[in-house]
N, C-alpha and C positions, 0 to 999 in steps of 0.2 A: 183263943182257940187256934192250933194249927191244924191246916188240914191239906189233901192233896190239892193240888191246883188244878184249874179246870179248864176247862176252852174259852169259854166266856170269860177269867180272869184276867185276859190276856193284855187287854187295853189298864187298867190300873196296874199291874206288874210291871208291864212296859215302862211307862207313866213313871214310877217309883225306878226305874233301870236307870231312866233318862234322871231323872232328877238326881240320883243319888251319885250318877255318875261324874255330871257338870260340877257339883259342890263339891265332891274329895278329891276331884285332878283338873284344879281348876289353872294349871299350868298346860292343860292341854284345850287348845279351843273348842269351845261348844260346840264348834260346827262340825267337829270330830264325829263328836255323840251323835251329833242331830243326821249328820251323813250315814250313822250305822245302823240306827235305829231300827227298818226295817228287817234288816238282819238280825239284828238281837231277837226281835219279835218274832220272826220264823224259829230260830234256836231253841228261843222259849217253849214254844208248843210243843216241842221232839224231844226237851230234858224233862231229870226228874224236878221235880220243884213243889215245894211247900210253903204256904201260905200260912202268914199270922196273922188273925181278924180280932179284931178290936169292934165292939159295938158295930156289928156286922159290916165293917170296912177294911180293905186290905190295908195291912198297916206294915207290911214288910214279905220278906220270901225267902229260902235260902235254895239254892239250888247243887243238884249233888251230877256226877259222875262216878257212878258206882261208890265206894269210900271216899273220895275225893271231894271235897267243898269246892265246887266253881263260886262261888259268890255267895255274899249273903247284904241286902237289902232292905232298908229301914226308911218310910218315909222322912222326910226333914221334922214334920213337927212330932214326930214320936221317938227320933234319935234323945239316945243317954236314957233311955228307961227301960233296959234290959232286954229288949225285945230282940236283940241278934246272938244275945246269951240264951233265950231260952233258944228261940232257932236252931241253935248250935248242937244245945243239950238235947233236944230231939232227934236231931239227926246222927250224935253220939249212941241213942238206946235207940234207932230204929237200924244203922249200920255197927260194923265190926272196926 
């Protein structure tokens, strides 16, 4: 189920930034991530961003800029199972 994101998603979304972030640049040190963290986190709550729940757990997110894709997020143990393809496709029929 995707649905809008919410205030209280904020700590798993984060959670899944950081993580998702450390495994795909992992040429960049963690301590990058870990230093921005809290900004990410402020970010978070002021964009748009949608959530895909999995057996009522957040299990990814993609976040938009008007038509613009800023990111899209997938926990580690749910990556390769399509979940940032549907993300994608959602945000294709709900933007131009």
């Amino acid at each position: 189920m995707i649905r809008e994101f919410k205030r209280d998603d904020i700590n798993k979304v984060a959670d899944i930034w950081l993580d998702t972030n450390i495994k795909a640049h992992n040429f960049i040190p963690a301590e990058y991530w870990k230093s921005n963290f809290k900004s990410a986190k402020e970010a978070l709550l002021l964009a748009e961003v949608y959530v895909y729940e999995y057996d009522t757990e957040i299990q990814g997110f993609i976040g938009l800029n008007d038509e613009y894709v800023e990111g899209i997020f997938v926990s580690g143990e749910m990556q390769s199972q399509g979940i940032g393809k549907i993300l994608l496709n959602y945000a294709k029929d709900k933007k131009e």
